[in-house]
C-alpha positions as CSV (number, residue, x, y, z in Angstrom):
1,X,0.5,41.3,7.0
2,X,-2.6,42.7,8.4
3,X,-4.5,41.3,10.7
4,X,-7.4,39.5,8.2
5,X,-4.5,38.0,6.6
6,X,-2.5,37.2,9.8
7,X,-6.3,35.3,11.0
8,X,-6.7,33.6,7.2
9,X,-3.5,32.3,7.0
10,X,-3.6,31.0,10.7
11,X,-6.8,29.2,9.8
12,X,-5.2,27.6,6.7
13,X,-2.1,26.1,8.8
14,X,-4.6,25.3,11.8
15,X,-6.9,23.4,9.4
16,X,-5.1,21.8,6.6
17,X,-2.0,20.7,8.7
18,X,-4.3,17.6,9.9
19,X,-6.6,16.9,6.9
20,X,-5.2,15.5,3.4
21,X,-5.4,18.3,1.6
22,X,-1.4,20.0,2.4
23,X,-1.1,23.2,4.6
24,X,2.5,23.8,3.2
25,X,0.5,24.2,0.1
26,X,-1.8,26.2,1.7
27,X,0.3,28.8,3.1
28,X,2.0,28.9,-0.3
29,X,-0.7,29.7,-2.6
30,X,-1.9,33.3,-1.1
31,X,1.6,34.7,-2.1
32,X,1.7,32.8,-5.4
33,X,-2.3,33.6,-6.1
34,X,-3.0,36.5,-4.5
35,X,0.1,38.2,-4.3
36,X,-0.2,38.4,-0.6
37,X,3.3,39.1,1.2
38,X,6.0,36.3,2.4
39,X,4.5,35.6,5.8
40,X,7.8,35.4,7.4
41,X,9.4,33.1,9.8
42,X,8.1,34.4,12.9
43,X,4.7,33.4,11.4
44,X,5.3,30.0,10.6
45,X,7.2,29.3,13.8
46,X,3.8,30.8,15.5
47,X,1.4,28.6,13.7
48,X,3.5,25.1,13.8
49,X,3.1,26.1,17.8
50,X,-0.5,26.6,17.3
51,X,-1.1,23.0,15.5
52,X,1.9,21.8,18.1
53,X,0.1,21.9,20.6
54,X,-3.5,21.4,20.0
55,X,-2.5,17.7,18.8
56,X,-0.5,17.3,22.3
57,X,-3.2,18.4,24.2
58,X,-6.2,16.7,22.1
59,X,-3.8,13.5,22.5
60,X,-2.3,14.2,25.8
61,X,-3.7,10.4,27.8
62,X,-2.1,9.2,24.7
63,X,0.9,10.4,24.5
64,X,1.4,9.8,28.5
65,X,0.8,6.3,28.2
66,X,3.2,6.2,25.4
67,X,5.7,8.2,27.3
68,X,5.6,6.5,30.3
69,X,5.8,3.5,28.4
70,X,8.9,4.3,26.4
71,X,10.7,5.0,29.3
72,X,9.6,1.4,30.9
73,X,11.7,-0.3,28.0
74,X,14.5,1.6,28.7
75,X,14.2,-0.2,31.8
76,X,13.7,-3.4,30.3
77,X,10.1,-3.3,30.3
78,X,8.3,-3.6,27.0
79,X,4.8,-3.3,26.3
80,X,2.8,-2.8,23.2
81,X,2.9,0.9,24.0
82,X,6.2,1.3,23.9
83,X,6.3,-0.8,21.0
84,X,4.3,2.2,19.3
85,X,6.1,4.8,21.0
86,X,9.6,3.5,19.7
87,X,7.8,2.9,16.0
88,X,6.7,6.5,16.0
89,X,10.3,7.8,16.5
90,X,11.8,5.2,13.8
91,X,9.2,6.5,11.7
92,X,9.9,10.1,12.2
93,X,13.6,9.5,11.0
94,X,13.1,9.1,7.0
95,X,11.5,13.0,7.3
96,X,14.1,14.2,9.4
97,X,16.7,12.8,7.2
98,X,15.3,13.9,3.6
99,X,14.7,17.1,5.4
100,X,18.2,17.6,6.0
101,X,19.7,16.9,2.9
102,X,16.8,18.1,0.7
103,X,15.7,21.5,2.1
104,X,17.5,23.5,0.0
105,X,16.7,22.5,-2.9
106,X,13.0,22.6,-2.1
107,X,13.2,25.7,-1.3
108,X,14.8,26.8,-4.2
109,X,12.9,24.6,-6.7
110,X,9.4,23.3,-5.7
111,X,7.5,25.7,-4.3
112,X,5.6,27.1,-6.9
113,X,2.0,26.6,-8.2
114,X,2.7,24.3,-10.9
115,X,4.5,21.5,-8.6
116,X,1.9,22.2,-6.4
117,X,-1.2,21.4,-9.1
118,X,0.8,18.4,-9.7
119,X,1.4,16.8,-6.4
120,X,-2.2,17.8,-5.2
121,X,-3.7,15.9,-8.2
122,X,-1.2,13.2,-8.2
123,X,-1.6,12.4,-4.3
124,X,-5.0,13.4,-4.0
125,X,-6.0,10.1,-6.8
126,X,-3.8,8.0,-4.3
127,X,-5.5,9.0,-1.1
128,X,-8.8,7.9,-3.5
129,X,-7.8,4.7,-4.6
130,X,-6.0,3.9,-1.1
131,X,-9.5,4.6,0.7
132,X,-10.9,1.9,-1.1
133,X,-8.6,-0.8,0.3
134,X,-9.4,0.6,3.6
135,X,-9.2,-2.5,6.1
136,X,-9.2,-3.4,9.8
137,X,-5.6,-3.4,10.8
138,X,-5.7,-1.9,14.5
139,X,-2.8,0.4,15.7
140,X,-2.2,-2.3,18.1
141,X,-1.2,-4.7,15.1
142,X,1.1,-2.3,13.3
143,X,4.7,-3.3,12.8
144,X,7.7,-1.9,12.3
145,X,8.3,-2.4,8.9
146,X,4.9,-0.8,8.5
147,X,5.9,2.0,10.4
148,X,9.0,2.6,8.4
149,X,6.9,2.7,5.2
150,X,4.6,5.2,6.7
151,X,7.7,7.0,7.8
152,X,9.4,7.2,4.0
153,X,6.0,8.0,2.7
154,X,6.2,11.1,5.5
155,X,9.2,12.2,4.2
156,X,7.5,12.9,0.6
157,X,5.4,15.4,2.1
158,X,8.8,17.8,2.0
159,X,7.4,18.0,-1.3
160,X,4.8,21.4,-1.1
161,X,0.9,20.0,-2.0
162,X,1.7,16.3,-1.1
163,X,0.0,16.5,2.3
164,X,1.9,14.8,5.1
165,X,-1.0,13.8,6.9
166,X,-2.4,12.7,3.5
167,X,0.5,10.8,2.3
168,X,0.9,8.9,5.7
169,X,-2.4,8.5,5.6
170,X,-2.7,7.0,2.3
171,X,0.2,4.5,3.2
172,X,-1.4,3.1,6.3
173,X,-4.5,2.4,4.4
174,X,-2.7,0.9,1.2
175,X,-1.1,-1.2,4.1
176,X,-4.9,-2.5,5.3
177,X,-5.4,0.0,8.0
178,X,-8.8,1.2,8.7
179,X,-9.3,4.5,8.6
180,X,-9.1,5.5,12.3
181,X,-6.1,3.7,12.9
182,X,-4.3,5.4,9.8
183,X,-5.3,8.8,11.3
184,X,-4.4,8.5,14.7
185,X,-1.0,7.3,13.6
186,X,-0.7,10.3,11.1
187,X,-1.4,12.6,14.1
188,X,0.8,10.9,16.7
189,X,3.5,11.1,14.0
190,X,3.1,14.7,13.7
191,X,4.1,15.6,16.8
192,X,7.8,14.6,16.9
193,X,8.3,16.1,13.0
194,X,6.0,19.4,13.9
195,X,8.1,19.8,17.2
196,X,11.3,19.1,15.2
197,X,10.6,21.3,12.3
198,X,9.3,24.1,14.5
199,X,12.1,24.1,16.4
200,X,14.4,24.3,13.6
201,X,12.8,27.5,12.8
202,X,12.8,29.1,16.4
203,X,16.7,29.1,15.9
204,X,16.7,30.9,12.8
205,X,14.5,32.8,14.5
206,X,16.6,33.8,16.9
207,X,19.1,35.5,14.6
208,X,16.3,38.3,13.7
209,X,15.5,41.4,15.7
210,X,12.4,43.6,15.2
211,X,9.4,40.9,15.4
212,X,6.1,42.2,15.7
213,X,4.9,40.0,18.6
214,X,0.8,40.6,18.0
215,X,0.7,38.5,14.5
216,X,2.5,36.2,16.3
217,X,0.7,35.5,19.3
218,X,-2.6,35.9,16.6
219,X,-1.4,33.1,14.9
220,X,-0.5,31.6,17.4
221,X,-4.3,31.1,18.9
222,X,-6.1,30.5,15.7
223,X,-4.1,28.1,14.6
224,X,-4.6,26.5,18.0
225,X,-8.4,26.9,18.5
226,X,-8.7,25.8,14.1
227,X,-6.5,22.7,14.4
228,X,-7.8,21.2,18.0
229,X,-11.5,21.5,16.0
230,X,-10.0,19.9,12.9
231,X,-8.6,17.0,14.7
232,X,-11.8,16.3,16.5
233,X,-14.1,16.7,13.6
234,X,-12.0,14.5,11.1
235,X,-11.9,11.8,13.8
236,X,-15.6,12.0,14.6
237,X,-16.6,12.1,10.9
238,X,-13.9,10.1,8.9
239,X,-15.8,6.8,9.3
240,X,-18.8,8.4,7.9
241,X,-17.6,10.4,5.5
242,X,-14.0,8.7,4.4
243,X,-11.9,10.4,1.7
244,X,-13.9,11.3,-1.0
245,X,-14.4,14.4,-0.3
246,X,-10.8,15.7,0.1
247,X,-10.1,14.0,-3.3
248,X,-12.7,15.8,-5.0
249,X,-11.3,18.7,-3.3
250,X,-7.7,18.6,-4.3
251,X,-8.8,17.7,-8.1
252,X,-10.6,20.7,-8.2
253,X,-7.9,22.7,-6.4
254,X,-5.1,21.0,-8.7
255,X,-7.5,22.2,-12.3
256,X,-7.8,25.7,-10.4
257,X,-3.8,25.6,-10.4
258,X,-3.5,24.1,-14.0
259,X,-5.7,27.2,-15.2
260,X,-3.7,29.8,-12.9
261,X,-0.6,28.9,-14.4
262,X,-1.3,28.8,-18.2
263,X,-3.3,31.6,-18.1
């Protein structure tokens, strides 16, 4: 890749790996549209660190508390943080699972542009008519049957154009979340599947010889400095704005796709 495509494709992960519109998608289309080369592993193990670790950093009190927490209730003392902090890791399981015994076949089967037109359509009416059952459900109040749902519907987003943060989204506010609850939980569930995933990928990474470190460390910062501004922006303007506008976006994206592939 060159360098324009190395900074493009950095944006796409940075941006659309925390708004409902599927970066796996994303990062699939320039190769399938545009005939742009395979970015490689190296790449995507440089941009997951990128989105890695601007949502630890943008929700670094956060996840403190949480750890700190967690580690109380090993000790015998519970608190509604670590309550949270033990529902995010239950509800990272279904993904990890699925990922395991479904990654394959993925692979081999569902990454292409029509699957990708149809999820984006298909998910992109949900996240619609979820939005309008938004509620008022706090992130205090979530349970763990909840968080299992949200954790299954996570696991669908091994599926390329589903959106993981769109899907778990869309199940929190099916589930009577409001909309900034539903979002912080998507992000605070990203970070044990982002770190898992990622990591994953550094050890098939570490069979390969010959990587050229300057895309790398490129994508590496864009991805960053792009996903840190998406996370606050989407936070700041989701209230205002709610989920229209991604809809509207992945129905027009999914009729681009339609058109791509018949013609």
């Amino acid at each position: 890749m060159d360098h324009i495509q190395t900074i493009i494709l950095a944006l796409i992960q940075g941006l659309t790996e925390f708004l409902p519109i599927s970066s796996s998608a994303h990062l699939i289309l320039p190769s399938q549209v545009l005939g742009w080369p395979d970015q490689g592993l190296a790449f995507d193990v440089a941009v997951h660190v990128g989105s890695l670790l601007a949502v630890v950093i943008y929700f670094r009190r956060d996840i403190a508390t949480l750890l700190c927490a967690w580690i109380d209730s090993l000790k015998g003392r519970y608190s509604r943080e670590s309550r949270l902090g033990w529902f995010i890791i239950w509800a990272t399981a279904p993904a990890c699972f699925a990922g395991l015994l479904f990654h394959d076949f993925i692979e081999a089967n569902l990454r292409s542009a029509a699957v990708i037109a149809a999820t984006t359509l298909i998910f992109g009416v949900m996240l619609g008519w979820a939005d309008r059952r938004t509620g008022t459900t706090d992130l205090n109040d979530i349970t763990l049957k909840q968080a299992l749902l949200i954790g299954v519907a996570q696991a669908l987003a091994l599926i390329p154009g589903t959106s993981r943060s769109g899907i778990t989204i869309t199940a929190a506010l099916m589930m009577g979340f409001s909309r900034q609850a539903a979002a912080r939980f998507s992000f605070l569930l990203s970070i044990p599947i982002i770190a898992l995933s990622g990591s994953y990928k550094g050890l098939q990474l570490l069979s390969q010889d010959n990587i050229e470190w300057q895309p790398v460390l490129l994508g590496v910062v864009v991805s960053f400095v792009s996903a840190i501004a998406c996370i606050h922006l989407f936070l700041k303007w989701i209230d205002r704005i709610g989920m229209v506008p991604f809809v509207i976006y992945r129905i027009i994206l999914s009729l681009l796709l339609v058109i791509f592939v018949v013609l």
